[in-house]
Structures are given as C-alpha cells and as structure tokens.
C-alpha angles and dihedrals in degrees: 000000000000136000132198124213136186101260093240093049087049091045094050089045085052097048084054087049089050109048082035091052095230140129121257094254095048098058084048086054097045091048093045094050099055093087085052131112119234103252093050088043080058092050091054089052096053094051086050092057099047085050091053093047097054092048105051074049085058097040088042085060091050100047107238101133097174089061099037090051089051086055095048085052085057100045095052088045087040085060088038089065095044085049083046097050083046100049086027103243128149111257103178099106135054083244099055089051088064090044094060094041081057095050093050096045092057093034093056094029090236105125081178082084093068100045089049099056090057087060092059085042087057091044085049079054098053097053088065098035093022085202095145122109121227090257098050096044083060098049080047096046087052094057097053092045091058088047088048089064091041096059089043087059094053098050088052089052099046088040087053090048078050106060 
C-alpha cells in the first residue's frame, strides 16, 4: 500500500520522525492512535508486532542481520507499548521502554526480562554500527525470541485480567 502526501506535510512528518527517533510510520501510528480507545491502541500494537516480525523473519532468510535485528527491536517495542497501554504506563521514549521491562520483570519475579531486553537493545545497536559477528547475532536472536514469548505471555495475562 502506498500512500501520497503533499511534500510539506511529508517533510514536516519526517522532521517529527527524526528529532523522535522513529520511523515515518510510527509517528503516523502514534498520531493516529491517540483517538483510540485502549483496547483498540492494544490491537494496533499487536498488528504491528505480527508485521515486524514477519518481516525480521523475511530480512533473517536473506541475510540481511542489521535489518532483521532492527525488526526484532520493533517488534518487542512494538509488544512494550501494547504492556504500557495495558498497565497504563507512558512508551514513547527508549527510556520508558526500560521502565516498563523493569516493572514486568518485578511484577512477575523473572529478572531474565530484563537481561533479555538488553540483548534486543543490542540487536537495535547493531543495525546503526553493525559490529556483531554472525555467532553472537544468533545467540542474540535466541534471546529475543524467548523474550518475545515472555512478553506475549504477559499481554495474554494482562488481556485476560482485562475482559
């Protein structure tokens, strides 16, 4: 899909991308989900997720580890803002990423959370320095993958206090 834009309107989307460190799209998400209600805010999150997912899978069978580790960094934020619409906690910042990773791994007694999400940090790192070797990107990769079905736990547990 593809989607045309006055060049002004796109220039002053991409300055906001820019000084908020985000992609394009996720300043257009951001922006679009704030009229949602939470529960929907939680369901584009969660699509989101599924899409970035997919395609770090795509960009792993290519080859291509800086961008698949970058995928992998926007799935599992992608799955932190969803956590963060769900305990009601702000995830608009780097920062409040780590603050809700803390806050999971207390509230669930599983320090392993927390170690885990520096390994997809360092995953997000090696898209702009790409300084890791083939070994250590999979034992990264394994690490976010497990974290990945952590924090999917935890949203099915929070959803099912929800309902």
């Amino acid at each position: 899909m593809t989607v045309e834009l006055p060049e002004k309107i796109f220039k002053v989307i991409a300055e906001e991308a820019r000084r908020k460190k985000k992609t394009i799209e996720g300043v257009i998400v951001e922006r679009f989900i704030e009229g949602l209600d939470p529960r929907a805010r939680v369901e584009v999150y969660m699509e989101l997720f599924d899409k970035y997912l997919r395609e770090a899978d795509e960009n792993y069978q290519r080859g291509d580890l800086p961008q698949t580790g970058e995928k992998y960094w926007r799935a599992v934020t992608s799955l932190l803002n969803a956590i963060g619409e769900l305990e009601s906690l702000p995830h608009y910042t780097h920062r409040d990423y780590v603050e809700i990773v803390e806050h999971i791994a207390e509230k669930y007694s599983d320090p392993e959370i927390s170690t885990l999400f520096r390994l997809v940090e360092g995953l997000h790192a090696n898209f702009y320095h790409n300084f890791l070797r083939k070994m250590t990107f999979e034992s990264h990769r394994s690490g976010v993958l497990t974290l990945i079905k952590k924090l999917g736990s935890v949203i099915e547990n929070l959803m099912r206090k929800k309902l």
